[in-house]
C-alpha positions in Angstrom: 12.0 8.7 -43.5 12.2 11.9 -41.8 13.5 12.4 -38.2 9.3 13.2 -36.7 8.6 9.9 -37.9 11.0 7.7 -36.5 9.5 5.2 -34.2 10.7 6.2 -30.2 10.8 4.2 -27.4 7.5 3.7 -25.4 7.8 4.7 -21.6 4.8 2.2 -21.4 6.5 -0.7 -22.8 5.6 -4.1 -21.2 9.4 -4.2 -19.2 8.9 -0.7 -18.2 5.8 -1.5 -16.7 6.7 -4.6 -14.5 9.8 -2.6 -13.6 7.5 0.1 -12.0 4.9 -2.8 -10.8 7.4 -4.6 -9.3 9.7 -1.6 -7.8 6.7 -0.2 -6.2 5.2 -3.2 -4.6 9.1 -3.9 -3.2 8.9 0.0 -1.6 5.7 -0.4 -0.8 6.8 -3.7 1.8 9.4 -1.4 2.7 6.9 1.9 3.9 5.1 -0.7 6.0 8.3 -2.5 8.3 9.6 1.4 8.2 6.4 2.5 10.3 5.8 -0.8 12.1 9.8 -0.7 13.5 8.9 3.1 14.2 7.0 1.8 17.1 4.9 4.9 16.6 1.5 3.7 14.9 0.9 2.6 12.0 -1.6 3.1 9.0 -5.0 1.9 9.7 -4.6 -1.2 7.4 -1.2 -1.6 9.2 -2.8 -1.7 12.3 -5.3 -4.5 11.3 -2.6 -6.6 9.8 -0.4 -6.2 13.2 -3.7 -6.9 15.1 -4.5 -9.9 13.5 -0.7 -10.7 13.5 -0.6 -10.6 17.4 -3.6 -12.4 18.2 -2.5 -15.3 15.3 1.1 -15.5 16.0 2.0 -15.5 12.2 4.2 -12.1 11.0 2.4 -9.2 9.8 3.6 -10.4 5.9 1.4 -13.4 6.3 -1.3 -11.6 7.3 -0.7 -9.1 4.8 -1.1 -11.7 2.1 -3.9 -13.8 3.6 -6.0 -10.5 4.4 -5.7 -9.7 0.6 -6.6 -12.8 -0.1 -9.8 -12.2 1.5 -10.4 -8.9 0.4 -10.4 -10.0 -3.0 -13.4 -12.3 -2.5 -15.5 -9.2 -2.0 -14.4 -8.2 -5.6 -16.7 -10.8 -6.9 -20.2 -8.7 -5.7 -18.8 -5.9 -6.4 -18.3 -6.5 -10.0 -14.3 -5.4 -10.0 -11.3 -7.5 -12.1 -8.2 -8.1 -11.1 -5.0 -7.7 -13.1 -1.5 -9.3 -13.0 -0.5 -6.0 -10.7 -3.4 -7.2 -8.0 -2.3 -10.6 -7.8 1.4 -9.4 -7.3 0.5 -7.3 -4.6 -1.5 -9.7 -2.6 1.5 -12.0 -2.6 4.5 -9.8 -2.5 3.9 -7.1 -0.8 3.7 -9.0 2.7 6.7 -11.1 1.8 8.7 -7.8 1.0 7.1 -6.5 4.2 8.7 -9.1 6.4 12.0 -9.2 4.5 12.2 -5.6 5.6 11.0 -6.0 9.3 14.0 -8.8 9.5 16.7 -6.5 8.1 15.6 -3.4 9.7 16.9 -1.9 12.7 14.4 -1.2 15.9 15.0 2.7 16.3 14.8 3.2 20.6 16.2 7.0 19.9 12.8 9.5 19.0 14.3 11.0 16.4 15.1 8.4 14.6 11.8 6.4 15.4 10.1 9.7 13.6 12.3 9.6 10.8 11.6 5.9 10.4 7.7 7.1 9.9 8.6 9.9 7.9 10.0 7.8 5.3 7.7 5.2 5.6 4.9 7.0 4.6 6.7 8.8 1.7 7.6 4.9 0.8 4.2 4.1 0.7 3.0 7.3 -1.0 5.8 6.8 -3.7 5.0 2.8 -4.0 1.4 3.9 -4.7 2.3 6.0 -7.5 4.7 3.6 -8.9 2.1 0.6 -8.9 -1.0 2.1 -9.9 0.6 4.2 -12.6 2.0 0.9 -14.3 -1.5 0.3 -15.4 -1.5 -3.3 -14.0 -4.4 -3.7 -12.1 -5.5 -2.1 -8.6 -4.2 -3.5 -5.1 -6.8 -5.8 -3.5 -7.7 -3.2 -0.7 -7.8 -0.3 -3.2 -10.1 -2.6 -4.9 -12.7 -2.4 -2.6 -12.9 1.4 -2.6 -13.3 1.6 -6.3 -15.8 -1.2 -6.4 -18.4 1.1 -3.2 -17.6 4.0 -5.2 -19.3 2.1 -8.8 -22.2 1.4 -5.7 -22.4 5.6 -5.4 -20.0 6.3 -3.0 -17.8 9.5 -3.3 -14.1 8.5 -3.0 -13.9 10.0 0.3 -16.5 8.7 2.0 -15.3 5.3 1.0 -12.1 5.7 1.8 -12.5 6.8 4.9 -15.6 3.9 5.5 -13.0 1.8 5.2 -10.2 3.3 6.6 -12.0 4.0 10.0 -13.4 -0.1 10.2 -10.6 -1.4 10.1 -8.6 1.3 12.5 -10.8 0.5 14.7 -10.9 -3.4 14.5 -7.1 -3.2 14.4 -6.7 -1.5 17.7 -8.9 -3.6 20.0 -6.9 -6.4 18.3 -3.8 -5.0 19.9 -2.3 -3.3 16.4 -0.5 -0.1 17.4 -2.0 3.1 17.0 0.3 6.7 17.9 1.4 9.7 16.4 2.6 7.7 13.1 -1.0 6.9 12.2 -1.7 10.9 12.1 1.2 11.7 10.6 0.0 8.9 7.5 -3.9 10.0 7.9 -2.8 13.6 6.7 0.1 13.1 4.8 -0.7 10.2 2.5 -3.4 11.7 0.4 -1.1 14.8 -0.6 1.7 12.6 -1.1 0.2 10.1 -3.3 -1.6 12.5 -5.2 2.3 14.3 -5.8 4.0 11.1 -6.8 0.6 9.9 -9.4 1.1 12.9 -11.0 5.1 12.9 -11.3 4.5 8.8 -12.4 1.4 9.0 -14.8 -0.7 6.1 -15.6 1.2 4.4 -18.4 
């Protein structure tokens, strides 16, 4: 057997996979307590969960989870199929979300409140790439975008449909909203766009 056709490892195999699944759902959790301990605004889903986590007294994790929970039901008119990857990240990502929060420091200096949303956002931009390129099934929330955009929706309109509802719910809930929500408006598209292409769909 000659040396081109000896079998090579597969990036894609089934362990690689759950590795990146399961890495980026675990930096995902970790993008969102980095921006909520910024204190400087968070994204606009962020800013729902903490909404709804301040007028219900459970932590933003629980909300995380119970929100995608929810979402998911409006998978079913819109025709979409979760995968292993979406149940994971309904579950986990709030849990990893709260672990964070707990172990976190609360920055009071600005700097260091700014580099806490810095890195947060290139968490979450990273996470997304990781996740979504381990071909395991879209997050509940990124669900619903591909599900109005099978309706005849562009991607950006839906996106930011969706993006703006629940901004705006989450700040007359009481979620924060600041300089940290602009920063992740502008700088997660780029970002995640960046990281899909450096982590490929598997």
């Amino acid at each position: 057997m000659s040396e081109s056709t000896v079998p090579r490892p597969r990036l894609s195999s089934l362990p690689a996979r759950l590795v990146r699944l399961y890495g980026g759902l675990a930096l995902y959790g970790l993008g969102i307590a980095l921006q909520v301990e910024s204190g400087l605004g968070n994204g606009p889903w962020d800013v729902f969960h903490q909404g709804l986590a301040v007028r219900t007294g459970l932590s933003i994790g629980m909300v995380i989870i119970v929100v995608g929970a929810l979402v998911m039901l409006l998978w079913i008119p819109l025709k979409q199929r979760p995968g292993i990857g979406t149940i994971s990240n309904v579950v986990l990502v709030g849990l990893f979300a709260d672990a964070a929060i707990f172990l976190l420091p609360t920055p009071e200096n600005l700097a260091f409140q700014a580099l806490f949303v810095a890195l947060g956002v290139v968490a979450i931009a990273l996470a997304t790439g990781l996740y979504i390129g381990a071909g395991m099934g879209a997050g509940p929330r990124d669900g619903i975008m591909t599900g109005l955009v099978r309706l005849g929706l562009s991607v950006r309109l839906g996106r930011f449909l969706i993006e703006v509802t629940v901004l705006a719910a989450g700040w007359l809930l009481g979620g924060t909203v600041g300089v940290g929500t602009l920063v992740f408006a502008l700088a997660i598209g780029p970002l995640t766009q960046l990281f899909t292409r450096w982590f490929p769909l598997t």
